[in-house]
MILUMKOL-15554 format. One record per residue (C-alpha): residue number from 1; residue in three letters; x, y negated, z negated. Coordinates in nm, 3 decimals. Last residue first. Layout:
<recs>
REC / resi / resn / px / py / pz
REC / NUM / ala / X / Y / Z;
...
</recs>
This chain:
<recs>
REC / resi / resn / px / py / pz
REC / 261 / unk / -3.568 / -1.843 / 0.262;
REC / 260 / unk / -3.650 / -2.179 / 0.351;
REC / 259 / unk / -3.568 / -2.367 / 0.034;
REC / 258 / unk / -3.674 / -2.707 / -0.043;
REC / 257 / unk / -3.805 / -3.041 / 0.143;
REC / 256 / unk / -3.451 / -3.232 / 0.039;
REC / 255 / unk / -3.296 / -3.113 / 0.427;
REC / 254 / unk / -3.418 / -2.748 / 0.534;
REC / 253 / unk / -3.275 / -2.511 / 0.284;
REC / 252 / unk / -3.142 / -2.185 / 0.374;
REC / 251 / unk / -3.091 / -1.848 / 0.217;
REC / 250 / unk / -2.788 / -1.541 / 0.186;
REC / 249 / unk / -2.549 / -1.648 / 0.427;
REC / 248 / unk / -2.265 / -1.410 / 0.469;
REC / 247 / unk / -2.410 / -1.106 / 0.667;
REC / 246 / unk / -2.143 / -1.104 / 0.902;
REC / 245 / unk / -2.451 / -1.178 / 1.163;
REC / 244 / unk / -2.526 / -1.489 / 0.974;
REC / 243 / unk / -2.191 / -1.601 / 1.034;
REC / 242 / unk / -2.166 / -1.502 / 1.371;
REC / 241 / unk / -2.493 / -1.647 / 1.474;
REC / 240 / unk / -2.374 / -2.007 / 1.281;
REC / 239 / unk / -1.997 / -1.986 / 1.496;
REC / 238 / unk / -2.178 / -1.895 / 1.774;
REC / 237 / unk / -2.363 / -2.219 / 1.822;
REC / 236 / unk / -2.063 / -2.433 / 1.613;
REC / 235 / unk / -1.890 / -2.371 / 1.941;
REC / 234 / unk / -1.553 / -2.481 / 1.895;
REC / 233 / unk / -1.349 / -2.588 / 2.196;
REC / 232 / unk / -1.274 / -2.970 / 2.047;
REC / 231 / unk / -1.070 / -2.820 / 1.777;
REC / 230 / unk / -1.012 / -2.941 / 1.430;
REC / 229 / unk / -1.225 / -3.253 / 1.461;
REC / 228 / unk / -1.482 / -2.999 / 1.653;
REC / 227 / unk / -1.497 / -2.814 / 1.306;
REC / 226 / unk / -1.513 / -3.140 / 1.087;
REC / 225 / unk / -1.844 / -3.181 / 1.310;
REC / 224 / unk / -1.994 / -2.846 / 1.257;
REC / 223 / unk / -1.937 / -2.855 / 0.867;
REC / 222 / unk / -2.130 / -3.184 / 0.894;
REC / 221 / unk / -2.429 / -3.065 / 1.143;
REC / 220 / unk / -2.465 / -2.729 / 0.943;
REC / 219 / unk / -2.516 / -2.901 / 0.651;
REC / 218 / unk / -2.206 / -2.937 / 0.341;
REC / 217 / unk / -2.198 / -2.698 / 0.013;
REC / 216 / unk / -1.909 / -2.614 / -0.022;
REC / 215 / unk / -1.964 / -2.299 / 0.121;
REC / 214 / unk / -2.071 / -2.446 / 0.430;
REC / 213 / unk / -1.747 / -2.674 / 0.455;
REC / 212 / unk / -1.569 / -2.382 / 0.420;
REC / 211 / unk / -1.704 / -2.175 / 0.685;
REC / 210 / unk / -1.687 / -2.476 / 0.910;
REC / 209 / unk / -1.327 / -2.528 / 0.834;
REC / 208 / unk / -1.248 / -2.201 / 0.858;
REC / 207 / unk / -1.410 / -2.156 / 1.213;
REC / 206 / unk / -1.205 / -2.428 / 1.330;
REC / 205 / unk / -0.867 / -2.313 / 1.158;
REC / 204 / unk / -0.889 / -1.964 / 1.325;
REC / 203 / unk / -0.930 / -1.718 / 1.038;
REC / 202 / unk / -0.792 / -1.443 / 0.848;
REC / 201 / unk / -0.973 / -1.243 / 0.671;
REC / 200 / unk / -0.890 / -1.081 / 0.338;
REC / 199 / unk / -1.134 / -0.752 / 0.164;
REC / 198 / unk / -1.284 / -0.724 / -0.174;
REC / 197 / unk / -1.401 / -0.460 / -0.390;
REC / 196 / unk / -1.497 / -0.400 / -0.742;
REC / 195 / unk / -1.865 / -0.472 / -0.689;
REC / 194 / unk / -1.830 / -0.760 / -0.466;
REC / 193 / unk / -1.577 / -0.937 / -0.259;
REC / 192 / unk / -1.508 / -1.177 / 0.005;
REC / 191 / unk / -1.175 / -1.371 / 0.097;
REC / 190 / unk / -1.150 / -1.583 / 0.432;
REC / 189 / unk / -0.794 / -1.698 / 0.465;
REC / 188 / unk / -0.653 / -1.984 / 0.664;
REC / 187 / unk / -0.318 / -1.873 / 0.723;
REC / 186 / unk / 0.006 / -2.135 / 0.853;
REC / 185 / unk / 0.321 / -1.958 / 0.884;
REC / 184 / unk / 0.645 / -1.993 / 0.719;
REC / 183 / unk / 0.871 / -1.735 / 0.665;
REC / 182 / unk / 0.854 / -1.339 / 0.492;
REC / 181 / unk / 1.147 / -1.100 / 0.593;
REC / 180 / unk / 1.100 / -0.807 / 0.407;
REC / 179 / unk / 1.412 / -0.528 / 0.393;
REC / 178 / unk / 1.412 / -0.182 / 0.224;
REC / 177 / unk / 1.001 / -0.186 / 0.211;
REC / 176 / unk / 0.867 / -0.167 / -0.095;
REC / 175 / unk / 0.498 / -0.075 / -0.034;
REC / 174 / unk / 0.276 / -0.018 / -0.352;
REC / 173 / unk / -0.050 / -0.080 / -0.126;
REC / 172 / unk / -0.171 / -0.384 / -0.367;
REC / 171 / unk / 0.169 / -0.540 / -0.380;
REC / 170 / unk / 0.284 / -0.553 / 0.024;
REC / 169 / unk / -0.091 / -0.646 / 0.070;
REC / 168 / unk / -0.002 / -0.956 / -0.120;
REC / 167 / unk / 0.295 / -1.060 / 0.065;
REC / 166 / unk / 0.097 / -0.998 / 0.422;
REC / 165 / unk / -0.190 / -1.187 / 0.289;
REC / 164 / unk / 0.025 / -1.442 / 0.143;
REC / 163 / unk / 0.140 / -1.540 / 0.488;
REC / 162 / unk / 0.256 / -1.901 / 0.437;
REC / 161 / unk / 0.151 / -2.258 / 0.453;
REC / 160 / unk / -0.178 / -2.180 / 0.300;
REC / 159 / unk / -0.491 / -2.251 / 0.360;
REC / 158 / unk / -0.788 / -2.090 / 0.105;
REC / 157 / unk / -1.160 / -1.971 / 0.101;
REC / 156 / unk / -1.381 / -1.773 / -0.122;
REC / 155 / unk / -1.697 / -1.582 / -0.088;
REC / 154 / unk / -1.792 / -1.311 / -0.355;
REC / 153 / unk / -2.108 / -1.576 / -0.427;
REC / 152 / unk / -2.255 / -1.496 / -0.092;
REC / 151 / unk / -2.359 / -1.806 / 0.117;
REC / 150 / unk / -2.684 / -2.041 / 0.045;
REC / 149 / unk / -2.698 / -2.269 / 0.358;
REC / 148 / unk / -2.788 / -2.643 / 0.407;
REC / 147 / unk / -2.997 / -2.749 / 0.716;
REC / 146 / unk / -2.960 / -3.075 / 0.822;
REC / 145 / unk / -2.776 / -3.005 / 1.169;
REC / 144 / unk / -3.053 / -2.731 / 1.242;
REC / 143 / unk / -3.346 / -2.959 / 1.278;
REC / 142 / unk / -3.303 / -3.040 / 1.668;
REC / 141 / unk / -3.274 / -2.682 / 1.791;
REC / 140 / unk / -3.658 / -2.629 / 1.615;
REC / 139 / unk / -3.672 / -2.397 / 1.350;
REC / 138 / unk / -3.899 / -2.118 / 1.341;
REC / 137 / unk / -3.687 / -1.844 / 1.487;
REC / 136 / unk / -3.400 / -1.928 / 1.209;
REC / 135 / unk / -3.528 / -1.637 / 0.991;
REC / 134 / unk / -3.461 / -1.430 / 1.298;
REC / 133 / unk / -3.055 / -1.414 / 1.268;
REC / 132 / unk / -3.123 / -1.236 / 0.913;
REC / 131 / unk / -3.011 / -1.365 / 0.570;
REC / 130 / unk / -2.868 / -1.172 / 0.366;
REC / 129 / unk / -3.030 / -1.006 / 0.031;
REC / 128 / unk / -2.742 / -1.136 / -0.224;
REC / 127 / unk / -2.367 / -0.954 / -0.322;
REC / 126 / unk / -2.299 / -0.905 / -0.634;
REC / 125 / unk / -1.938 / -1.052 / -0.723;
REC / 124 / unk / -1.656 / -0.893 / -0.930;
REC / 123 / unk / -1.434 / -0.818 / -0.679;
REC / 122 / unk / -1.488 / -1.217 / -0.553;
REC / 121 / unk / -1.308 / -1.327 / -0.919;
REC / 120 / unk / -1.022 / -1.144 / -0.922;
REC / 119 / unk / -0.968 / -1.215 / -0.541;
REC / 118 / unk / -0.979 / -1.574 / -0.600;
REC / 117 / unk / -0.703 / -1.542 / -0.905;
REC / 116 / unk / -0.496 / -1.337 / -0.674;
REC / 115 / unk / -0.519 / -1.614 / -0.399;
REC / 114 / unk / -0.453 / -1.917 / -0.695;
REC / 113 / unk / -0.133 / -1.712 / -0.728;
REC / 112 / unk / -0.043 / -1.665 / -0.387;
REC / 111 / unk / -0.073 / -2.082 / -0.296;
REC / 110 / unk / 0.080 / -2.138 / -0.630;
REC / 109 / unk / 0.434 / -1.925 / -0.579;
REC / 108 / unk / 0.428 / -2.040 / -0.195;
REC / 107 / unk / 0.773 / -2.262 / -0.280;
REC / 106 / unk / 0.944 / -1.960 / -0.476;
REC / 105 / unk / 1.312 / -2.103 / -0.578;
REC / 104 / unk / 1.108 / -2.418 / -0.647;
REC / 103 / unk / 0.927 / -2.229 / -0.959;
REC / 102 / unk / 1.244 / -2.163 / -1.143;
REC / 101 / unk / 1.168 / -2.400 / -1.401;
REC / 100 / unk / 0.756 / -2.443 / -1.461;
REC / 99 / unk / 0.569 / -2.692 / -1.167;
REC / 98 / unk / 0.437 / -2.399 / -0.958;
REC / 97 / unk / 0.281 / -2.185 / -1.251;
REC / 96 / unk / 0.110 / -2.491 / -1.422;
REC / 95 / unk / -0.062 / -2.532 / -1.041;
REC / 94 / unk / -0.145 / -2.151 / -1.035;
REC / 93 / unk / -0.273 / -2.136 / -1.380;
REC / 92 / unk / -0.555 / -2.436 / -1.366;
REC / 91 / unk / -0.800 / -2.155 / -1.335;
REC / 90 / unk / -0.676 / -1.950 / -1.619;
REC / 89 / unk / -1.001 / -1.864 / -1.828;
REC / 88 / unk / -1.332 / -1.832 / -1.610;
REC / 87 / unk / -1.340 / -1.472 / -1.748;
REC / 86 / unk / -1.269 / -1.623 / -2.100;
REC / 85 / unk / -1.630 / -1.772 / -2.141;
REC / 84 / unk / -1.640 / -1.971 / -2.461;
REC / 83 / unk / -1.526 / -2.271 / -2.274;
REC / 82 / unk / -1.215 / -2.522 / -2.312;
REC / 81 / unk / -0.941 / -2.250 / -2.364;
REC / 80 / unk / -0.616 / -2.413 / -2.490;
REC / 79 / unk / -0.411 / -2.578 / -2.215;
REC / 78 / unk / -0.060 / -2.654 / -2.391;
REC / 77 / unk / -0.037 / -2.354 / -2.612;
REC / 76 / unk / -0.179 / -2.140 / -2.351;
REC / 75 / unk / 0.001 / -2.259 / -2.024;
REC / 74 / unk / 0.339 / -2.225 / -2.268;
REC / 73 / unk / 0.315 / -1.832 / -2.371;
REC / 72 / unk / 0.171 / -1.775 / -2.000;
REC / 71 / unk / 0.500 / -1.917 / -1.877;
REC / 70 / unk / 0.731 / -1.722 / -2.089;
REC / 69 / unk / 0.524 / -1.420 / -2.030;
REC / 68 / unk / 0.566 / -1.497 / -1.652;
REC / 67 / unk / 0.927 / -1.570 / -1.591;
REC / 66 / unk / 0.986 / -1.254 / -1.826;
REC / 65 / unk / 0.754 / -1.007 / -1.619;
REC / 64 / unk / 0.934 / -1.075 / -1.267;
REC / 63 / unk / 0.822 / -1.331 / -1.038;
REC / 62 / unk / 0.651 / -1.135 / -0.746;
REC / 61 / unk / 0.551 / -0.819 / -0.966;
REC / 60 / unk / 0.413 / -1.106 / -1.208;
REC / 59 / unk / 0.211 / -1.278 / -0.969;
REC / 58 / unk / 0.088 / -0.940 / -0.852;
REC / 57 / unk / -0.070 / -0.901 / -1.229;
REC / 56 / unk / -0.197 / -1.207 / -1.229;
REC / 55 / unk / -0.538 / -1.185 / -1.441;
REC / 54 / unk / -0.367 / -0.930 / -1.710;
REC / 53 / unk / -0.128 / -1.167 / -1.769;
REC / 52 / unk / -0.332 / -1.442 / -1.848;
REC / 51 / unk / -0.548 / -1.260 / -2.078;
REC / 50 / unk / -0.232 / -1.078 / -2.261;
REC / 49 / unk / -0.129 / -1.513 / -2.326;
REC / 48 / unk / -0.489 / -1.540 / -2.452;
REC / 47 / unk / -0.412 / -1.225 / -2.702;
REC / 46 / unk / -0.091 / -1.330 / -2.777;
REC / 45 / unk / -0.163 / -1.702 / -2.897;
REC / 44 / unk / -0.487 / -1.572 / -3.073;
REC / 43 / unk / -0.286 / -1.289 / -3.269;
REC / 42 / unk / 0.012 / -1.542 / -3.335;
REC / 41 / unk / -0.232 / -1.762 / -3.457;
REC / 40 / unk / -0.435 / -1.514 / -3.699;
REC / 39 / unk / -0.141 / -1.418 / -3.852;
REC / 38 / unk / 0.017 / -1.782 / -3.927;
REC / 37 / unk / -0.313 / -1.813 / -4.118;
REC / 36 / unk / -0.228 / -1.494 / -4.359;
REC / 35 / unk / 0.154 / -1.661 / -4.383;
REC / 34 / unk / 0.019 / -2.012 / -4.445;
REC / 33 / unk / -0.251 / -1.875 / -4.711;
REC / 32 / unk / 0.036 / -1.720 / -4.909;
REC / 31 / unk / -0.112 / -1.551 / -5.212;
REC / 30 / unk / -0.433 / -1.536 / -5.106;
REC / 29 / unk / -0.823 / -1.571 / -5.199;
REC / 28 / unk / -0.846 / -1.900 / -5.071;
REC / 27 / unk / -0.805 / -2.093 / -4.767;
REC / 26 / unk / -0.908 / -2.403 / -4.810;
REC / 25 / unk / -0.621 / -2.581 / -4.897;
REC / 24 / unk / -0.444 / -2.444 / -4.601;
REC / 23 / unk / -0.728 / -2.612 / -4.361;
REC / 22 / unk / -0.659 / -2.982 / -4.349;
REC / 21 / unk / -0.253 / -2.926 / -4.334;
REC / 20 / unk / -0.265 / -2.650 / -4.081;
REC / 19 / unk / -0.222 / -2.875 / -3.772;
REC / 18 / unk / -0.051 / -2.623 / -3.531;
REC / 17 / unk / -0.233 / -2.697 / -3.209;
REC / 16 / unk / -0.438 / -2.404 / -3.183;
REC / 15 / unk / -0.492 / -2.218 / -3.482;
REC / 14 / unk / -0.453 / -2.525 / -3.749;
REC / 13 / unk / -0.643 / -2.752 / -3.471;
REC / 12 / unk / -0.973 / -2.471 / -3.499;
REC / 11 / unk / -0.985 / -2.405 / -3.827;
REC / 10 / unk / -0.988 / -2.822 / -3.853;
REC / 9 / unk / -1.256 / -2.848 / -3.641;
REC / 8 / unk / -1.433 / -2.519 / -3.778;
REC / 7 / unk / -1.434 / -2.653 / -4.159;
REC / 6 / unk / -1.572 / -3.004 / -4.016;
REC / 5 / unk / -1.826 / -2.869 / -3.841;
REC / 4 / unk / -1.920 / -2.619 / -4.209;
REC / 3 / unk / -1.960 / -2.979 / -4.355;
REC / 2 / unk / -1.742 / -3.048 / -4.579;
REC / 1 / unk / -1.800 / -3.135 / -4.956;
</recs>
């Protein structure tokens, strides 16, 4: 007798990856259990592949509909869902995106896909109680570099080697101009969203990489540091007032003794 495991597993590989041989003799009730089962697979396969689609909508005004359904038809049978959470579905996208057949005719294809998928997921953000520029009144100059911040959850950040901004912005205002000429140029973007909105900054590279570096989790005194690598002139001073100003840091934590806000 299986276990009711076992009858899942093998559910699960005869929807997924095809393997129907454990499960067809237990499938009862039927005429044709390989025809019933072979509806339940092309219902999962579209329904992810819908998913997909529905996530990238600009990627597929910028690639056409049949490059895409072709490609989200392939990401799913090759990179099944690994979580029960299908919002977080279609992270690794972008890169499978960049490497399918035609892809090298559009070289910033992954850099503007992984920004839609950013700006799918920053609209949907709640935005926390900031912080104010007083609740650092209390801490001497000389403990600042070990302090860690909290920043909004709709806060993402991205380089790229071209202006997807302007190419995206083309998309979400309906503009089709009669001529676009779109080259090369080096954007570090600031992207922050919440409750169905969302908004793209761009940056100068020293303030992005201490922004970054913040968000990722870094202290003031490291993300201040890779900022000076990037440009000697930076004044991680302003920078942090600026920041907190924008309203982006939501809490603080002074080195491993806990939260200070």
């Amino acid at each position: 007798m299986l276990s009711l495991s076992d009858v899942q597993n093998r559910l699960r590989d005869a929807i997924v990856e095809d393997a129907t041989g454990g499960i067809l003799p237990l499938l009862v009730g039927g005429r044709d259990p390989a025809k019933r089962l072979a509806v339940h697979r092309r219902h999962y396969n579209a329904s992810l592949a819908r998913a997909l689609l529905d996530k990238f909508p600009a990627v597929t005004w910028l690639t056409g509909a049949s490059f895409m359904t072709e490609a989200a038809r392939a990401f799913v049978h090759q990179h099944p869902p690994t979580a029960p959470c299908i919002a977080e579905y279609g992270e690794r996208f972008p890169g499978f995106l960049a490497n399918r057949l035609g892809a090298e005719r559009i070289p910033y294809l992954r850099s503007f896909a992984e920004l839609e998928w950013h700006l799918g997921h920053v609209a949907i953000a709640i935005d926390g109680p900031p912080l104010a520029v007083t609740a650092f009144a209390d801490i001497e100059a000389s403990a600042l570099p070990d302090i860690r911040l909290t920043l909004q959850p709709g806060l993402r950040y991205t380089h790229a080697a071209w202006p997807i901004d302007d190419l995206i912005k083309l998309y979400l205002n309906e503009t089709n101009p009669d001529r676009y000429v779109f080259e090369p140029a080096s954007v570090h973007l600031e992207i922050r969203g919440a409750r169905g909105d969302f908004r793209i900054e761009r940056l100068d590279p020293a303030n992005f990489v201490f922004r970054r570096a913040l968000a990722e989790g870094q202290t003031i005194g490291t993300a201040a540091e890779q900022a000076l690598e990037s440009d000697a002139a930076f004044d991680p001073g302003r920078a942090l007032t600026t920041l907190v100003a924008d309203g982006l840091a939501t809490a603080f934590a002074q080195s491993s003794q806990g939260t200070g806000a």
